[in-house]
C-alpha positions as a printed Julia matrix, in Angstrom:
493×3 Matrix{Float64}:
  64.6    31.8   -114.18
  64.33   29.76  -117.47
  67.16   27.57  -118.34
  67.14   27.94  -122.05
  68.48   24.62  -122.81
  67.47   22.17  -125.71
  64.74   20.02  -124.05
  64.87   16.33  -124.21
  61.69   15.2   -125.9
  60.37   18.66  -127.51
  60.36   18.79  -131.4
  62.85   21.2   -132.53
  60.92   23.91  -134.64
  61.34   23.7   -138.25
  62.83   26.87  -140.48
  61.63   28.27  -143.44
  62.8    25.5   -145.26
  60.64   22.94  -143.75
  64.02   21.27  -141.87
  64.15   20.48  -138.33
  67.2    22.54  -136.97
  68.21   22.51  -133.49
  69.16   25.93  -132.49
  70.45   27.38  -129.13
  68.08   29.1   -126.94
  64.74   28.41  -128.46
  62.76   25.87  -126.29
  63.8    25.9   -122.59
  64.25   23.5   -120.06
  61.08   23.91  -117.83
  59.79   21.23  -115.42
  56.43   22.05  -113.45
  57.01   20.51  -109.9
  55.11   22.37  -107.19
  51.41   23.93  -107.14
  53.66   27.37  -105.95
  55.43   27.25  -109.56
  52.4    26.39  -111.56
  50.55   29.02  -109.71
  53.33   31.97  -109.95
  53.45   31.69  -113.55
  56.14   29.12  -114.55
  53.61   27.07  -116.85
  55.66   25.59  -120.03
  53.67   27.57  -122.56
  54.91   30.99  -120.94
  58.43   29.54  -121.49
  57.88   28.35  -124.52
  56.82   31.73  -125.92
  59.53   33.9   -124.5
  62.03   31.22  -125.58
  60.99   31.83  -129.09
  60.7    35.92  -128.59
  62.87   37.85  -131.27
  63.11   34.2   -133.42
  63.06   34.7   -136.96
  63.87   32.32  -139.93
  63.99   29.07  -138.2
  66.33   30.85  -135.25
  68.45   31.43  -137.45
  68.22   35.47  -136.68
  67.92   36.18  -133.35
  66.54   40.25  -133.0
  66.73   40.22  -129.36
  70.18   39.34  -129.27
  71.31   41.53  -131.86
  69.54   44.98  -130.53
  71.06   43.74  -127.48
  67.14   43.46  -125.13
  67.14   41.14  -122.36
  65.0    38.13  -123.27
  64.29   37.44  -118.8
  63.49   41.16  -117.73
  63.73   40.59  -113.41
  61.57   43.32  -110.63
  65.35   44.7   -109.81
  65.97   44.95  -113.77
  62.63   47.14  -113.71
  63.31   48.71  -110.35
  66.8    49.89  -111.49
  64.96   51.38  -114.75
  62.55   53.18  -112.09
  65.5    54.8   -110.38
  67.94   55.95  -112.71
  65.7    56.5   -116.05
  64.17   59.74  -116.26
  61.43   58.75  -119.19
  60.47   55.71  -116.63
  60.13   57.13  -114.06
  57.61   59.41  -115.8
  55.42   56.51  -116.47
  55.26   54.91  -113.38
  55.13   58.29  -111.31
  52.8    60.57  -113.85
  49.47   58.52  -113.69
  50.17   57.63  -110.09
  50.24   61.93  -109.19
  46.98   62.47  -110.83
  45.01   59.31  -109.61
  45.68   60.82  -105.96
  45.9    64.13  -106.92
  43.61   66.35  -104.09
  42.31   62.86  -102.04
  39.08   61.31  -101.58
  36.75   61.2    -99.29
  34.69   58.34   -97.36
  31.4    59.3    -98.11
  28.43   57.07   -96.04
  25.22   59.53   -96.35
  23.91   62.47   -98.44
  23.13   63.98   -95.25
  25.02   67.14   -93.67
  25.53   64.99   -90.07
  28.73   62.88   -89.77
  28.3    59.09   -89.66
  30.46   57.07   -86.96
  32.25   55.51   -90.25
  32.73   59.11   -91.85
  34.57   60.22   -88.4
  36.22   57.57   -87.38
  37.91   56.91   -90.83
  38.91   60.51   -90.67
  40.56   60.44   -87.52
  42.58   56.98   -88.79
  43.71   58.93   -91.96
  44.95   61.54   -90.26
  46.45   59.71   -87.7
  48.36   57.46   -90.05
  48.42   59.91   -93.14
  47.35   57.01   -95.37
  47.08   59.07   -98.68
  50.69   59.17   -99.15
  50.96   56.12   -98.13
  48.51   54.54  -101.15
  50.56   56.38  -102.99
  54.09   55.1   -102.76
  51.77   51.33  -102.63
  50.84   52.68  -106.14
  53.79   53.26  -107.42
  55.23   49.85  -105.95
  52.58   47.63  -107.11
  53.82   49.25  -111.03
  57.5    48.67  -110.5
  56.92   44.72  -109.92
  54.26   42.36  -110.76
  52.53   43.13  -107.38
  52.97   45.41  -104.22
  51.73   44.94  -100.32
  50.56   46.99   -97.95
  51.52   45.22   -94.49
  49.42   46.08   -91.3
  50.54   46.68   -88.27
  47.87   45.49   -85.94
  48.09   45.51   -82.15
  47.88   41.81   -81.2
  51.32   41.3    -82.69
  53.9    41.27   -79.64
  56.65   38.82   -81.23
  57.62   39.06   -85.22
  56.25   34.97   -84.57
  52.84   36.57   -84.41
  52.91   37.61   -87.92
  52.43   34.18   -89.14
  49.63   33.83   -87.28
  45.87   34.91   -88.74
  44.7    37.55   -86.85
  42.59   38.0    -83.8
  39.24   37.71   -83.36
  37.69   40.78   -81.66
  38.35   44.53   -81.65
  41.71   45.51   -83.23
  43.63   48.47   -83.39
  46.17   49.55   -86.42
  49.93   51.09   -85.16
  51.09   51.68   -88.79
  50.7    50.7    -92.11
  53.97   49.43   -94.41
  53.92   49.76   -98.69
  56.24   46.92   -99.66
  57.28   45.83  -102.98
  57.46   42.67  -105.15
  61.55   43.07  -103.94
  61.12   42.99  -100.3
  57.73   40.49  -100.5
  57.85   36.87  -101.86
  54.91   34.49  -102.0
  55.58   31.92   -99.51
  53.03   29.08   -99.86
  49.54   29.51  -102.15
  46.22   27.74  -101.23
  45.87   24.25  -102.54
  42.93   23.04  -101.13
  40.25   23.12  -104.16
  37.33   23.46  -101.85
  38.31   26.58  -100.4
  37.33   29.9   -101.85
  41.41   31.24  -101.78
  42.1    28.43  -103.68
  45.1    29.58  -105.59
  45.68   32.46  -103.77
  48.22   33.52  -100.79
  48.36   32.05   -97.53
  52.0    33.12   -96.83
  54.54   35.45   -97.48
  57.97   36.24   -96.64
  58.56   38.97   -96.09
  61.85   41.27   -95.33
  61.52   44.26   -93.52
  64.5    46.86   -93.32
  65.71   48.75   -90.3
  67.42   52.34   -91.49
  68.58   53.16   -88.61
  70.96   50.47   -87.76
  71.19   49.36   -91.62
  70.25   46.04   -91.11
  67.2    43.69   -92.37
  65.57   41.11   -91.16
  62.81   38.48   -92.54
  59.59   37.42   -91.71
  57.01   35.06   -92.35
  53.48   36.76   -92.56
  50.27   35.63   -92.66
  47.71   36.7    -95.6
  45.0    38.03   -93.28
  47.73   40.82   -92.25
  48.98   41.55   -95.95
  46.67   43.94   -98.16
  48.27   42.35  -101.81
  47.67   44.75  -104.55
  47.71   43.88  -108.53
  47.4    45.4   -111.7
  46.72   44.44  -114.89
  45.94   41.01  -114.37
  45.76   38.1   -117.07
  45.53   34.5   -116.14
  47.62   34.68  -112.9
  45.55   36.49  -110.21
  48.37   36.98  -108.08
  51.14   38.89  -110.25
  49.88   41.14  -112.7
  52.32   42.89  -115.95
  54.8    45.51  -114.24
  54.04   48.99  -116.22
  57.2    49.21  -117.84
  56.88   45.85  -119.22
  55.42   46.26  -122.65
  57.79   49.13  -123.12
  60.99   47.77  -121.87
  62.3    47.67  -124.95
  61.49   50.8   -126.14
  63.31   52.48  -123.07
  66.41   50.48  -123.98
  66.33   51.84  -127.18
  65.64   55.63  -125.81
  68.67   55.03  -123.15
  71.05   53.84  -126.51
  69.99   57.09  -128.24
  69.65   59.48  -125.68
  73.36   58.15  -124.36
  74.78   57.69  -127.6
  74.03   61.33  -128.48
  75.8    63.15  -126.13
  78.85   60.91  -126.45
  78.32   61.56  -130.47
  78.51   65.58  -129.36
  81.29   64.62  -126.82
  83.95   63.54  -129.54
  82.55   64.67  -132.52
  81.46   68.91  -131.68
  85.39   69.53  -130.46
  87.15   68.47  -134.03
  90.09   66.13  -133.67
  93.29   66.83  -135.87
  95.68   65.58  -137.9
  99.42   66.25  -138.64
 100.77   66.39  -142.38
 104.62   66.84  -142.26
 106.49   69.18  -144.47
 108.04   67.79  -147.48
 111.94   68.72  -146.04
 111.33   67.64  -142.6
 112.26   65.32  -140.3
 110.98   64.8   -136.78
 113.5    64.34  -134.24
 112.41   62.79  -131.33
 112.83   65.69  -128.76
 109.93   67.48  -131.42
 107.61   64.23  -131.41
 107.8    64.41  -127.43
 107.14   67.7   -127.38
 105.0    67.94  -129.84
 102.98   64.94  -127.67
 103.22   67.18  -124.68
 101.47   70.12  -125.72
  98.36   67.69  -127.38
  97.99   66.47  -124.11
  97.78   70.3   -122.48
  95.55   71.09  -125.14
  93.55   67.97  -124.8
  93.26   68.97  -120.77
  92.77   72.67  -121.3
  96.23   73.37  -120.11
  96.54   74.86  -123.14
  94.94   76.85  -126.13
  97.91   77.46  -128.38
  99.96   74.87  -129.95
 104.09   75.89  -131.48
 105.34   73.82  -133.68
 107.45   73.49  -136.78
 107.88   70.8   -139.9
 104.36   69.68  -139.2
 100.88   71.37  -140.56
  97.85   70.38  -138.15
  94.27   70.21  -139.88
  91.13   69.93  -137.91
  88.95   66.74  -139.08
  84.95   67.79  -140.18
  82.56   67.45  -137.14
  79.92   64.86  -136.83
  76.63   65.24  -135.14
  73.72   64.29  -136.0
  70.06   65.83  -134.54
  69.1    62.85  -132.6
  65.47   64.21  -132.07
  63.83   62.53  -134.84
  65.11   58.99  -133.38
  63.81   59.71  -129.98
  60.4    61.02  -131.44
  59.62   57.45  -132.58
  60.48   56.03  -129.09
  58.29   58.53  -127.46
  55.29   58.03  -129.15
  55.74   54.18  -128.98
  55.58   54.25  -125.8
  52.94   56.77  -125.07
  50.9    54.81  -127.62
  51.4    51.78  -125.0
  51.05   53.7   -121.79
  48.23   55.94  -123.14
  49.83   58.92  -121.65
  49.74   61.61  -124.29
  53.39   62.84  -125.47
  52.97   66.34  -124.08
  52.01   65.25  -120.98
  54.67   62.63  -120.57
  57.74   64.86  -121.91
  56.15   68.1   -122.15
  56.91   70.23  -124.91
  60.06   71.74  -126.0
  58.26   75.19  -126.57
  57.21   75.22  -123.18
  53.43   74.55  -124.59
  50.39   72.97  -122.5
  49.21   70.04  -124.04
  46.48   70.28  -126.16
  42.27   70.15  -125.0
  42.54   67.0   -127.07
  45.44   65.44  -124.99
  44.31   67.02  -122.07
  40.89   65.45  -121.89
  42.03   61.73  -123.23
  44.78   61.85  -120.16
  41.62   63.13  -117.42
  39.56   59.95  -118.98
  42.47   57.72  -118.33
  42.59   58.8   -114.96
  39.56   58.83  -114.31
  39.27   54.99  -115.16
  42.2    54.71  -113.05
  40.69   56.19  -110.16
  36.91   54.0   -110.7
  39.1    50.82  -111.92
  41.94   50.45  -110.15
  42.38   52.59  -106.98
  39.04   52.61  -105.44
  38.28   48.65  -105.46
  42.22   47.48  -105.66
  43.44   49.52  -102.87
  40.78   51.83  -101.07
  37.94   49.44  -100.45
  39.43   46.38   -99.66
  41.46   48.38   -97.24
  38.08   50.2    -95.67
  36.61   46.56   -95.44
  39.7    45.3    -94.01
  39.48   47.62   -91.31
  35.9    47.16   -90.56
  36.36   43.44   -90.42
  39.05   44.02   -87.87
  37.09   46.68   -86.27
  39.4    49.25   -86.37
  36.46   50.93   -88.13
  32.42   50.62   -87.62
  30.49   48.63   -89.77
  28.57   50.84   -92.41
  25.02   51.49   -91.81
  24.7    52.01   -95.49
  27.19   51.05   -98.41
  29.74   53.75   -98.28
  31.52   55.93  -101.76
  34.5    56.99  -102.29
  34.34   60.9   -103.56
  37.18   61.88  -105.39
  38.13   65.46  -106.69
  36.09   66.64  -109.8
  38.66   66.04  -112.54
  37.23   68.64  -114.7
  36.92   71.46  -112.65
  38.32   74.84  -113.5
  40.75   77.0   -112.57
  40.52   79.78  -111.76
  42.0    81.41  -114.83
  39.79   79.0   -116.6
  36.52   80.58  -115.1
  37.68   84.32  -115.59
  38.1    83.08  -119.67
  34.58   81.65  -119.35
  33.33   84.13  -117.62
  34.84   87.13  -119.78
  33.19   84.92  -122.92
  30.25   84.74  -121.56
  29.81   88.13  -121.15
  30.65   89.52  -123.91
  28.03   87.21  -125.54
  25.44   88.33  -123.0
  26.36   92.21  -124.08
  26.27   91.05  -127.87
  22.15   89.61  -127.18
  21.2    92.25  -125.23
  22.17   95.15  -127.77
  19.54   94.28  -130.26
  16.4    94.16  -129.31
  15.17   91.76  -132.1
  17.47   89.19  -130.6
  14.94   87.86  -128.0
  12.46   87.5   -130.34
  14.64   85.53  -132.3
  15.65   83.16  -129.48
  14.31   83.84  -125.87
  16.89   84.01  -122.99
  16.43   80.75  -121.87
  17.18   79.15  -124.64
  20.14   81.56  -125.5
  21.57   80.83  -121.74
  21.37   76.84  -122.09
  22.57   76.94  -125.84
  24.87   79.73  -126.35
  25.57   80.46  -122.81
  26.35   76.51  -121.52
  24.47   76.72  -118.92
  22.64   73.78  -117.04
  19.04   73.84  -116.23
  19.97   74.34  -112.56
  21.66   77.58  -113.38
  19.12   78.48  -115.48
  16.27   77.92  -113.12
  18.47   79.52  -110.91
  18.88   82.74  -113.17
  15.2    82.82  -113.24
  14.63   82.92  -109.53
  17.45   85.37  -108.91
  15.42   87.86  -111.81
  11.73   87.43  -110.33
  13.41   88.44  -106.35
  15.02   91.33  -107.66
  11.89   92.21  -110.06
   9.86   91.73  -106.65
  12.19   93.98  -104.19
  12.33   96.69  -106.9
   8.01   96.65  -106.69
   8.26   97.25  -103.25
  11.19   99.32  -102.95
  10.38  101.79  -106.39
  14.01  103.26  -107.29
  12.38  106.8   -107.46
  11.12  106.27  -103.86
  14.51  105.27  -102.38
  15.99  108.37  -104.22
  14.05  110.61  -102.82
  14.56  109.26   -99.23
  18.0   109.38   -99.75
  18.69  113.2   -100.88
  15.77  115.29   -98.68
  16.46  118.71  -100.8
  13.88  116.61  -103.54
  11.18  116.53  -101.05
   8.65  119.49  -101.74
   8.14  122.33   -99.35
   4.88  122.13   -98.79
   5.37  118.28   -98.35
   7.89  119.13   -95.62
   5.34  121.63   -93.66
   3.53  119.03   -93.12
């Protein structure tokens, strides 16, 4: 954490007046000690600029402090967001769904025989159902600034082997763990410039929770048993940007209106009242008490009726206010930020699919997702893990990951096409004078969409039938088939 404290020997930053003013919280009191500090992102210029976040005139306005955003966000801050907030969750869990959406596949060779690789990562997914388990890795590694995936390997008998690099020779995987930034912390970092990890993880500590008995305990692992998983990566190649950090403040915003509304419908949609006494009267206190009494029924729904006398009560005008337009503005903010289109993020409130236009910018960001992210963050490095351990074979060739076309149709999408299509084939083959204007080739790649496969495919479909029908004449198989057409003098003989 950053002590926001004036520093001794920092220049105070001057307002708009060209004066040096101190003010409170603008330039923090950071001191690099360690290469672990430096290294996990505690350099002075990163404190320097979210001192001076929300600063305007001089510090003498302070906009984080009066919208009432938190200037340190922490991963339980974020984590707490991913739990109870409905639009953040969204975020985080949306992109995450469709990345995985209908699994991969190991693919080694083109050919139609199964590779040792191919079968033998098969039987460990299976065995350890590992595409859920990416998953909730996924969805970890957004929450916090980075996420783990812990392995289990066999030639750990004490929790003191953990600490300890792994053994040489052939190793085999009991179970697989997704941890997050919360349950992980970066022990010690390389140091030693020489070394190709310079920088990077050597040990972690790491706490792992037993549900049964309710009770945790804490390790130290080493890095050659930790699969450590980033996104969005700027300078520090160990702790990316959590997801919901750019649009933190937006959510804040969304929980004050979203929140605020219903309490606005809460006390202003039932009307309060007030009393206006009669001119003659005078309220004894047996009629104030009583008078309190039935409020309170009626204010508990003892009570729908209210008897009194001397006193007139007028209901006050209700105020709500349509809160939609606000929460518009925070929506598209942050699906500008997230690139998740609106529709697809809240839906909409006419039950409508999102639009082709939505729907094909939120395939392309998934399918960057899957080529950018999953396959070479989380898939191969975990393949080439395994293969270094050899829990798996080695390769013979360089293996790909096959994902699920993206773009595939349904099938109600294919009975639309297909209806379209035909009714454009029927429309061409009416008129005669329509394959002179364009032949069918050209009208099946053109008007048609289809591919040159499927049109070379058309064609050879057309010249087998064209051949079976000059073998097999139709006139010839209707005669065989009804024997009354057969002449009589055919039949004698």
């Amino acid at each position: 954490m950053v002590d926001y404290r004036i520093s001794k020997g920092i220049a105070p930053m001057p307002d708009n007046n060209g004066s040096n003013k101190v003010k409170k919280k603008l330039i923090p009191n950071t001191k690099l000690k360690t290469l672990s500090e430096v290294l996990s992102g505690g350099t002075l210029s990163r404190a320097l600029l979210m001192a001076r976040m929300g600063q305007q005139y001089g510090g003498d306005r302070d906009l984080y402090e009066a919208l009432g955003w938190d200037l340190n966000v922490t991963y339980d801050m974020y984590a707490a967001r991913y739990e109870r907030q409905d639009i953040a969750k969204a975020i985080i869990d949306r992109p995450v769904k469709a990345t995985w959406r209908g699994g991969f596949k190991i693919v080694e060779s083109d050919d139609d025989e199964e590779t040792a690789l191919e079968r033998e990562w098969g039987k460990l997914n299976k065995k350890l159902k590992l595409l859920p388990i990416f998953i909730r890795l996924d969805k970890l590694v957004g929450i916090g600034e980075y996420g783990v995936l812990l392995l289990g390997l066999d030639d750990v008998k004490t929790s003191e082997d953990f600490s300890r690099p792994v053994n040489a020779g052939k190793r085999s995987l009991l179970y697989v763990k997704p941890l997050g930034q919360g349950a992980v912390v970066i022990n010690t970092y390389d140091s030693n410039t020489s070394s190709e990890r310079y920088g990077l993880p050597t040990l972690y500590d790491v706490t792992i929770t037993n549900p049964n008995q309710n009770t945790t305990s804490q390790v130290k692992v080493h890095y050659t048993r930790i699969l450590h998983v980033t996104d969005d990566l700027l300078e520090n190649e160990c702790k990316g940007a959590p997801r919901l950090q750019a649009v933190y403040n937006r959510l804040c915003d969304l929980e004050k209106i979203v929140g605020g509304s219903g309490e606005m419908f809460w006390r202003g949609a039932r009307p309060g009242y007030q009393g206006k006494l009669d001119e003659d009267y005078t309220m004894t206190t047996e009629a104030r008490n009583a008078l309190q009494a039935q409020i309170d029924e009626y204010e508990h729904n003892l009570r729908r009726l209210l008897v009194n006398e001397g006193i007139s009560l007028e209901s006050l005008a209700m105020q709500v206010v349509d809160p939609s337009a606000h929460i518009d503005v925070q929506i598209q903010m942050i699906s500008a930020q997230t690139g998740i289109p609106k529709r697809i993020l809240v839906g909409s409130e006419r039950g409508e699919l999102a639009s082709t236009e939505d729907e094909s910018s939120w395939l392309k960001l998934i399918h960057s997702r899957r080529e950018d992210y999953a396959s070479p963050c989380i898939i191969r490095p975990f393949i080439d893990r395994m293969i270094e351990y050899k829990v798996l074979p080695a390769a013979g060739n360089d293996y790909n990951v096959d994902w699920e076309d993206l773009w595939a149709m349904s099938e109600q999408e294919q009975a639309t096409v297909g209806k379209t299509r035909a009714e454009a084939l029927n429309a061409y083959g009416m008129n005669p004078i329509n394959q002179d204007l364009m032949p069918p080739d050209a009208f099946n790649r053109f008007f048609l969409g289809l591919s040159d496969e499927e049109v070379e495919l058309i064609d050879e479909m057309k010249g087998a039938m064209i051949r079976e029908e000059e073998k097999n004449p139709p006139e010839l198989e209707e005669v065989k088939s009804k024997p009354e057409l057969i002449p009589e003098e055919q039949e004698e003989e």
